[in-house]
N, C-alpha and C positions, 0 to 999 in steps of 0.2 A: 763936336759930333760924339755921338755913344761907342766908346770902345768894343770893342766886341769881346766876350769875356772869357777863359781858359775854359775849357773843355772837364777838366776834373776839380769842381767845386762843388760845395755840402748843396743840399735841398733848399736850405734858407736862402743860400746865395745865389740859387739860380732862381730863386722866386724873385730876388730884385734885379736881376739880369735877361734874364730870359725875355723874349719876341722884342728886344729895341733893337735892333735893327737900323744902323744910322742910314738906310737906304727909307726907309718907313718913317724915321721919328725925324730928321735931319737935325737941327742943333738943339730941339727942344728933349726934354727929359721925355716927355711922353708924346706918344704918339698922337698926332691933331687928329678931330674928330673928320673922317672922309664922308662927308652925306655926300652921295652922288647916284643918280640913277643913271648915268648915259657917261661913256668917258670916248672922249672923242680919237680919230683916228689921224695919221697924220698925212698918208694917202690912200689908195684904194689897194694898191699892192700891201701896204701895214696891216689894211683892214683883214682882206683873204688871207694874209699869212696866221693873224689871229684866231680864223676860223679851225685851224689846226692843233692848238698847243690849249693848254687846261690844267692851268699849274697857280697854285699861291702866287703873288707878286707880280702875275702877267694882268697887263690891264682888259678886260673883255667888254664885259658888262655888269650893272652893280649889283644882280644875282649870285654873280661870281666874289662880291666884296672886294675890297680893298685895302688898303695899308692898314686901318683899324683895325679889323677883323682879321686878317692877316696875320698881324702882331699879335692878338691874343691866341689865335691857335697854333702859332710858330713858340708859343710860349709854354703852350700845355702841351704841345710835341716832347719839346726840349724834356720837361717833368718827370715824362713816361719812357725812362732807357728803353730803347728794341722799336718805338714807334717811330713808322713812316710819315703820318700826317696827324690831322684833326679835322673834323667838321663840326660846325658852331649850328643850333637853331634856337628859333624864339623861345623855345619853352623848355624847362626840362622835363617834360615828359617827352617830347616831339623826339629826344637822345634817343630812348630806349626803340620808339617804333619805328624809327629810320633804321636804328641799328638792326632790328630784324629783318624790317624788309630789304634790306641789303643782302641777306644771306639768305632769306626761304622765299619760293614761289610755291603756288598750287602743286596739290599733291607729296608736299615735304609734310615733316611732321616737327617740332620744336618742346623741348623739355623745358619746365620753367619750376623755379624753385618753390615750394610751396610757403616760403618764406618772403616770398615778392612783394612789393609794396605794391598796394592797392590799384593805385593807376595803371602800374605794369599791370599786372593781372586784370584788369578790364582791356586792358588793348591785345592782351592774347585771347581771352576769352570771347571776345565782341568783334574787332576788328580781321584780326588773323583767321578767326574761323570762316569771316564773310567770305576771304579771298581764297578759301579751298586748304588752309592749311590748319594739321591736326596740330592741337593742343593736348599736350599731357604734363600734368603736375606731380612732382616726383619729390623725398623727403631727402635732401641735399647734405645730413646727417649719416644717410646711412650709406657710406660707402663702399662695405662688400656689396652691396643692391644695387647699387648704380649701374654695373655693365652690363646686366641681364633687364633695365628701363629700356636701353638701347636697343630701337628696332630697326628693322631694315630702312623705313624712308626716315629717318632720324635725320636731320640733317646742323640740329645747332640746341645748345644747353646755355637759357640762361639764366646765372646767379646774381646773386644777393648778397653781400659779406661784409660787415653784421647786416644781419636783417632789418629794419628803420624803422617796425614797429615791437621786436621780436628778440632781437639783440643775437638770434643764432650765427653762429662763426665757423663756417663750413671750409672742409680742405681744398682751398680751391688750387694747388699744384698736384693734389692728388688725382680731381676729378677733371683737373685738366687735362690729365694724362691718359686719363683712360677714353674722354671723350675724343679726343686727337687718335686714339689710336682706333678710333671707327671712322674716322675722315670728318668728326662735328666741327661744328666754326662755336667756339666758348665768348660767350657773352657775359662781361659783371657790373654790375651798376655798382660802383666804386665810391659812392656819393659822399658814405660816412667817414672815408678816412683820405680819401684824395691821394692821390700821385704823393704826396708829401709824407705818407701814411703806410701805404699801399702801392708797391709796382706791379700794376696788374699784370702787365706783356710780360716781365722777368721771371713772372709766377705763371706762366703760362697761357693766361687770356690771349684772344686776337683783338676785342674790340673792348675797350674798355670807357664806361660810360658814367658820366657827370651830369650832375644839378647843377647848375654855377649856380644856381639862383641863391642857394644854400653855401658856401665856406667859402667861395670865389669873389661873389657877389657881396656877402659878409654886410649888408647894412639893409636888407628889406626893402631895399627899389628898386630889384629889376626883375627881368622874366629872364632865362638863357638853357641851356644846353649843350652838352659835346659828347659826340666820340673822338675817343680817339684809338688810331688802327694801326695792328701791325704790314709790315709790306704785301703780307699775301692779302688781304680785306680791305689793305686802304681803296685801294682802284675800283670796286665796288661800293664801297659804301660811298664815295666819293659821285662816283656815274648817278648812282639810284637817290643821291640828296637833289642835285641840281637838278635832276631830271623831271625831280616833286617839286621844284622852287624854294626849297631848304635856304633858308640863308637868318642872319641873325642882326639887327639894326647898329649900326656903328655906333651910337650914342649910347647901346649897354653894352656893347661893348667896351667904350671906353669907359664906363663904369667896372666892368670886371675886370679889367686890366688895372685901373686901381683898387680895387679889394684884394685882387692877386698880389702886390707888393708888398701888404700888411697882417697875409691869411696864416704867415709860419706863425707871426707873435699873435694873434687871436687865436689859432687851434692850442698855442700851447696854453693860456691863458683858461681858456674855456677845459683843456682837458685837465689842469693842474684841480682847478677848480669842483671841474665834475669829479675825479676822483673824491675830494674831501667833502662832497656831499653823500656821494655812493657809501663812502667806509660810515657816515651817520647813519644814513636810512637804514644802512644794513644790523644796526645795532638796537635800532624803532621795532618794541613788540608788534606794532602794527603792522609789520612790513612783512612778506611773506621771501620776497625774493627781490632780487637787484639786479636785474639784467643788463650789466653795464660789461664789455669782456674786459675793459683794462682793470676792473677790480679783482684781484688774487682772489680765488677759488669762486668768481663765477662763472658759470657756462659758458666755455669759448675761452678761456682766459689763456691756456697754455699755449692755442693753434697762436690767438692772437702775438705774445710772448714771441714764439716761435717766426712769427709771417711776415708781423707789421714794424713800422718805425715810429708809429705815431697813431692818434685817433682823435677824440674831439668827446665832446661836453652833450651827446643826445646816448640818452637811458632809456628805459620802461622798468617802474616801478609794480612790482604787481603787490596790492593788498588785499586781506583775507579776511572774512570772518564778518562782515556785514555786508551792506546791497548799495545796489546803483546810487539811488539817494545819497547811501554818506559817500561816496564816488563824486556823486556832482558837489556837497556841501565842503569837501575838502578843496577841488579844483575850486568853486566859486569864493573862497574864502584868500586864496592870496591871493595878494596886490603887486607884488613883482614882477611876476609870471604872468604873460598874457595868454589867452586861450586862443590858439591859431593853429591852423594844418602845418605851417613851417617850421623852419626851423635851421640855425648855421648863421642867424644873423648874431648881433651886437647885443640884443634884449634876451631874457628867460623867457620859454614857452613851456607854456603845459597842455596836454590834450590827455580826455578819457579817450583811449582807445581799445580795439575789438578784433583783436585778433584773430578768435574761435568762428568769427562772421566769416572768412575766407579760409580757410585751412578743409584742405580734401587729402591729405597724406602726410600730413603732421600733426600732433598732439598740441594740442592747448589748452591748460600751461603745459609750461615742459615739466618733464618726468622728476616727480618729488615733489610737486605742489599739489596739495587737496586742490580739485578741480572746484568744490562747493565754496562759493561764494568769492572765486579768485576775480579780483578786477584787475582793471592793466590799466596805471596812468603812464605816459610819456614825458619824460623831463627834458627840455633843453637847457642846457646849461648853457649863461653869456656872460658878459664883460663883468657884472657887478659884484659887489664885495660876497666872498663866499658866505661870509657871517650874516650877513643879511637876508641871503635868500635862506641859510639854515632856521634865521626865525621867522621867517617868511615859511616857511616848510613845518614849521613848528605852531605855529595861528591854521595852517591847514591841517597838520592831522590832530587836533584838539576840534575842530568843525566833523573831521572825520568821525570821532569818538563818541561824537552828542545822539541820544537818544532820542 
């Protein structure tokens, strides 16, 4: 049986400890995959007392999940000191819109960072607006401004930290603070640097929210999602998931429960990594800027210094000085690097992205870049030899330079 493990052990150690459970796993290392839609009852008294209680680990129905699922959100609990629970769903976007509507109804209003990744900001803009609740986007940089954003039906702020296509690194225990002290519920999509990186609830967040799909997931075969909540939000966000049918398939999650056990030595690998491509790029006359914060003297670099424990291997490269064309002629020229929206797996990714397309209260680029002719490509940095992808980076910005 799995020992259960001390209570003061590093981040690495509870990534291989955390949610086994010898009640969950019994003698095997990992937890068996539980597919079950119906778990049976053993009388009818069992049954009605069931009807009562709504807790992890009580059998109900397979809505409610089971030992698999179980295990991996007892495991991203564990991750995030101060939190009460977790809630797992299929998608990581499904994280972010649960997590809202757990805290606003009609006639609230919600701040959103204008640094938000795109999907977020289509589910506030599109979504939230249908069900009566206002949307305002606010510049998550400027923190004297933030408490005069704050209006009377304010009800929740949520960030971004770094930003996933933007790389901004907002004070999020400062704006925690100030939004706590008008009664907001702080929401942060945690995605880029995970619990392992990042303690959002010790920094002040209630709800802090995850891609698994991306550093959890770690190998580009699953869909997933999580919040996870402090004690005052977990009971709510908890009621308003099962309530929508919330739930997340055992079989990825037994997927991200193994990518969890291998995510400390991939993030560091991948960030060791991105750093030693960030400090090249940044040295390429081609290169305007390096939006990466773990790089010394980029934007965000000192908050991050200051905040985090860790980060991972996704940039935005911005270059200057010619058009779209050699934008695309750069990206379609390496071979390493696949061109995909993801990103946090095992492989390098690149995407031209556009940041100026969504921005209503923040600058693009940021302040010091000639705006004429600034493009934004996105780098994921993965597992393979950094010297490769440097000449891999090296065959692209030579496509980039062609006339």
């Amino acid at each position: 049986m799995a020992k259960q493990p001390p209570k003061d052990i590093a981040a690495a150690t509870r990534l291989v400890a955390a949610g086994r459970r010898p009640e969950w796993t019994g003698p095997a290392v990992n937890p068996p995959v539980w597919r079950a839609s119906t778990y049976l009852y053993e009388d009818s008294a069992a049954q009605e007392a069931g009807r009562h209680v709504n807790a992890d680990g009580l059998f109900h129905y397979g809505a409610r999940g089971g030992p698999t699922q179980w295990a991996l959100a007892d495991a991203l609990t564990e991750l995030e000191p101060g939190a009460a629970g977790t809630m797992l769903y299929p998608t990581g976007l499904a994280a972010p819109a649960m997590a809202l509507l757990s805290v606003l109804k009609a006639g609230d209003e919600v701040l959103v960072s204008d640094n938000s990744y795109d999907p977020s900001r289509n589910i506030a803009v599109h979504a939230l607006r249908d069900y009566g609740i206002t949307v305002r986007f606010f510049d998550p940089l400027d923190l004297a401004g933030f408490p005069a954003a704050i209006g009377d039906k304010t009800r929740a702020v949520l960030l971004e930290s770094p930003g996933s296509l933007s790389m901004e690194v907002c004070d999020v225990p400062a704006l925690a603070k100030a939004a706590k002290a008008r009664g907001l519920a702080v929401l942060l999509d945690n995605t880029w640097a995970g619990p392992t990186g990042f303690q959002a609830i010790r920094h002040g967040v209630d709800l802090s929210i995850l891609a698994l799909t991306k550093h959890v997931g770690g190998h580009s075969d699953l869909m997933l999602g999580s919040v996870t909540a402090n004690a005052q939000y977990y009971p709510r966000l908890r009621k308003r998931s099962l309530m929508l049918g919330q739930q997340a398939s055992p079989d990825d999650c037994a997927l991200a429960l193994r990518g969890l056990r291998t995510m400390g030595v991939r993030l560091e690998r991948s960030s060791v990594s991105g750093l030693a491509i960030a400090e090249w790029l940044e040295q390429r006359d081609e290169v305007a800027a390096v939006l990466f914060p773990m790089l010394p003297g980029a934007p965000g670099h000192d908050l991050w210094k200051r905040d985090f424990t860790g980060g991972c291997g996704l940039m935005t490269v911005v270059m200057a000085g010619r058009d779209a064309p050699a934008r695309d002629r750069l990206v379609d020229a390496l071979s390493l690097f696949g061109i995909a929206y993801s990103w946090g797996g095992f492989e390098s990714l690149v995407l031209g992205v556009h940041p100026e397309r969504d921005r209503t209260a923040m600058p693009w680029p940021p302040r010091g870049i000639d705006p004429a002719g600034a493009l934004a490509i996105r780098l994921w940095i993965g597992l393979e030899d950094p010297a490769d992808l440097i000449a891999d980076l090296e065959r692209g910005l030579a496509a980039w330079a062609q006339s």
